[in-house]
C-alpha positions, 0 to 999 in steps of 0.5 A: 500500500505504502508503495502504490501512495508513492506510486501515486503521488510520483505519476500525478507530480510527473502528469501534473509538470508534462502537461502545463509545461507542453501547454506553455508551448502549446498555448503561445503556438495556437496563439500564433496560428501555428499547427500542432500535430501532436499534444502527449502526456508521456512518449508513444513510442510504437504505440498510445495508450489513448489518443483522440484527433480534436482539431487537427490536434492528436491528443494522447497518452503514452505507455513510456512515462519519461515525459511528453511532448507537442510536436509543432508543424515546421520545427526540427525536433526529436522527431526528426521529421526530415521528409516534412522539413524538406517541403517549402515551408507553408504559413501555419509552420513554426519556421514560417513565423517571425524569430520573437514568436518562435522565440515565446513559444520556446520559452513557453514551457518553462515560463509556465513551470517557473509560475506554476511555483510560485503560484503553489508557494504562494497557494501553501502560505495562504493554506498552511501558513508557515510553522517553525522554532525560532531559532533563539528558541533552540537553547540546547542546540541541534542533533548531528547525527549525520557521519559527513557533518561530524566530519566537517567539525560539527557535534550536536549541542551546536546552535547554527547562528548563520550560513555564509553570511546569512543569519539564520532566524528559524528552524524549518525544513530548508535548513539542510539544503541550506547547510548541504550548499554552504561554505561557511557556517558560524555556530554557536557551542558552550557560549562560545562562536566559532565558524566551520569551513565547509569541506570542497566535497562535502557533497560527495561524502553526503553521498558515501554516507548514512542517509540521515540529516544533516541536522535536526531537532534534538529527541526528548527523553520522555517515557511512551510506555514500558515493554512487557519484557522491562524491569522498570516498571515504576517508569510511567508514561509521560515521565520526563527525565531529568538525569540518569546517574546524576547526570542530565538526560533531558534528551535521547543523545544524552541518555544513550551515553549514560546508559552505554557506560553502566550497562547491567547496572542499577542506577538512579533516574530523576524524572519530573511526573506531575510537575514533580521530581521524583527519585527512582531506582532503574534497571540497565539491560546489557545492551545499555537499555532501558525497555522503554518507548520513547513518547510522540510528543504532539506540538503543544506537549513539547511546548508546554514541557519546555522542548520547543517552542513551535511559533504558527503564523497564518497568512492573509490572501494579500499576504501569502503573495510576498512569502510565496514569492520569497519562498519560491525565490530561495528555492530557485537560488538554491536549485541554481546553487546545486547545478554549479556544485554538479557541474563542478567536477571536484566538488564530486557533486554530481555522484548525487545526481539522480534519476526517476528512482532518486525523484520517486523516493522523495516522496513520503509512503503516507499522503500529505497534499502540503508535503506533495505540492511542496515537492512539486513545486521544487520539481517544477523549478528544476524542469524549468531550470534544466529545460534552459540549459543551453543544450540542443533538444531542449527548449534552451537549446532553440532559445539559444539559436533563436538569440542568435538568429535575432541579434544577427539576422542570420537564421541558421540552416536546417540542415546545421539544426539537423545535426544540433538536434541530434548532437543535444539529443545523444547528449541528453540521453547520455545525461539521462542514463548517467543519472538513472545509473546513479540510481542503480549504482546506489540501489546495488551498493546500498548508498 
């Protein structure tokens, strides 16, 4: 079941993009009197799924779920379509159209990807309002868990106080991508500030390491219930512990080193039940345990306990505008960062570059509509930003030569765009292979 929600969510993301982005090409070239022959959701490679004519338009679905595509009267494309190509060019032709027009139908598919963002940013702030702990809440600091960072110079107990410059005012879900892409990060720890440098390839060690944040919020050591195998049966649930041995466990990273020296012991716990302290004996198992499960805390307990302190803000419809916009802005910034990195050899970024796999386990096992319009909208930014990579076969890559047909006013030859379009078309599949490669690479050696 878990795999079929995935399943899910993955095809109507994917659907969701194709089809807009094909409809920003398709809408400009209706506009423009230019025939379109074809309008495909996925590729019909032999055969469709579904196909219907309305219009001197075939309208379909395709059985290789890879992308989609319009095929436009008149253009040198994937299809390839030579024997049309070598007919006179007739007025409802893509090459028959002045260079400015030909210029907003290429474009048309990315420009609706980079709107269709912002518009679900703006659409989350107005929905969800935005949900984070300051981040001069955060008095114990953050977990760090993940072997790369500890690596790097970073120990949990340290309050990240800025990135490169930045300061950093809240605790959120942005703050790993943040810290992944950082060169400099000034922290704080024991009242002391100090700034880490950033490995070069810290990327790629993210790549050879767990899969765990980077950061995250510190685990309370708060008592769910006892197993029916523990000897601690004085234990109850919601008792909060306060210290173990004499020394303080207010969270789980603290415990787990208390508890790993004094295994097969008995030792004194402090916890707070009722607003109250009390002192009680507890058991240690030989794997340095207590048989306990740990309680989910709901938002308003971990406040009122003194954890966290969750700030809500909700957004008018005026004011969802601005913090969509800057949300999708540090997106798009963000997503501009990573493909320098990747592009960057000695970075040994592009190792973590993925495919169809890496994009299908982004997301969650359970439905969430904000967590899957969140991926979307990063989905949608990167489908725009890759699609106007210079590269021909893709709609930068006609940008390109449209430019340059424009500022000199000189049209490059049919047969030149013949051999472009096959020369960007083995290097996307090339691109495309490297990346679902990666996938299988890292599904055999387990990274």
């Amino acid at each position: 079941m878990e795999i079929a929600i995935k399943l899910g969510q993955f095809l109507l993301s994917l659907s969701l993009l194709i089809v807009l982005h094909e409809l920003g090409h398709f809408i400009p070239a209706k506009l423009f009197k230019t025939r379109v022959e074809k309008f495909y959701l996925f590729f019909d490679i032999k055969y469709s799924l579904f196909k219907k004519k309305i219009g001197g338009t075939e309208y379909g679905i395709g059985w290789l779920p890879l992308g989609g595509y319009v095929k436009i009267s008149g253009m040198i494309d994937e299809s390839m379509d030579k024997e049309q190509m070598a007919l006179p060019p007739q007025p409802w032709e893509f090459r028959s159209k002045p260079a400015w027009q030909r210029l907003i139908i290429m474009l048309g598919g990315v420009t609706v990807n980079f709107l269709l963002a912002f518009v679900i940013y703006i659409g989350m702030a107005f929905a969800y309002g935005d949900i984070f702990i300051a981040n001069a809440d955060l008095k114990d600091g953050l977990a760090i868990e993940n072997p790369a960072m500890q690596k790097a110079g970073f120990k949990t107990g340290d309050k990240i106080l800025s990135i490169d410059g930045a300061t950093i005012e809240k605790f959120d879900n942005e703050i790993n991508a943040k810290v992944a892409m950082a060169k400099d990060v000034l922290i704080e720890r024991n009242g002391a500030q100090q700034s880490i440098k950033m490995p070069h390839d810290f990327i790629d060690q993210l790549t050879k390491s767990e899969k765990i944040p980077l950061v995250s919020l510190r685990i309370p050591f708060v008592v769910s219930s006892a197993s029916s195998e523990s000897f601690n049966k004085n234990l109850i649930a919601k008792d909060q512990f306060v210290s173990l041995n004499g020394q303080p466990t207010k969270y789980l990273d603290e415990a787990n080193l208390v508890l790993q020296n004094n295994k097969n012991k008995t030792i004194t716990a402090v916890v707070l039940r009722n607003g109250q302290e009390v002192s009680l004996p507890v058991v240690v198992t030989n794997d340095g345990k207590l048989g306990i499960r740990l309680g989910r805390l709901t938002i308003p307990e971990l406040d009122k306990m003194g954890y966290y302190k969750v700030s809500q803000v909700e957004y008018g419809f005026f004011e969802s505008f601005p913090k969509g916009i800057e949300r999708g802005k540090d997106q798009l910034v963000g997503y501009g960062k990573q493909l320098k990195m990747i592009f960057s050899p000695s970075t040994g970024a592009y190792k973590g570059v993925g495919g169809f796999k890496a994009i299908f386990d982004v997301f969650p096992s359970s439905w969430s509509w904000e967590v899957f319009w969140s991926i979307t909208a990063l989905l949608s930014i990167m489908l725009g930003v890759m699609n106007l990579l210079p590269i021909p076969a893709l709609d930068g890559g006609h940008v390109m030569f449209l430019l340059f047909e424009i500022i000199t006013r000189r049209k490059p030859s049919d047969k030149f765009m013949e051999y472009a379009q096959m020369t960007g078309f083995i290097l996307l599949i090339t691109l495309v292979l490297f990346a679902n490669g990666n996938d299988i690479y890292k599904a055999i050696v387990g990274k």
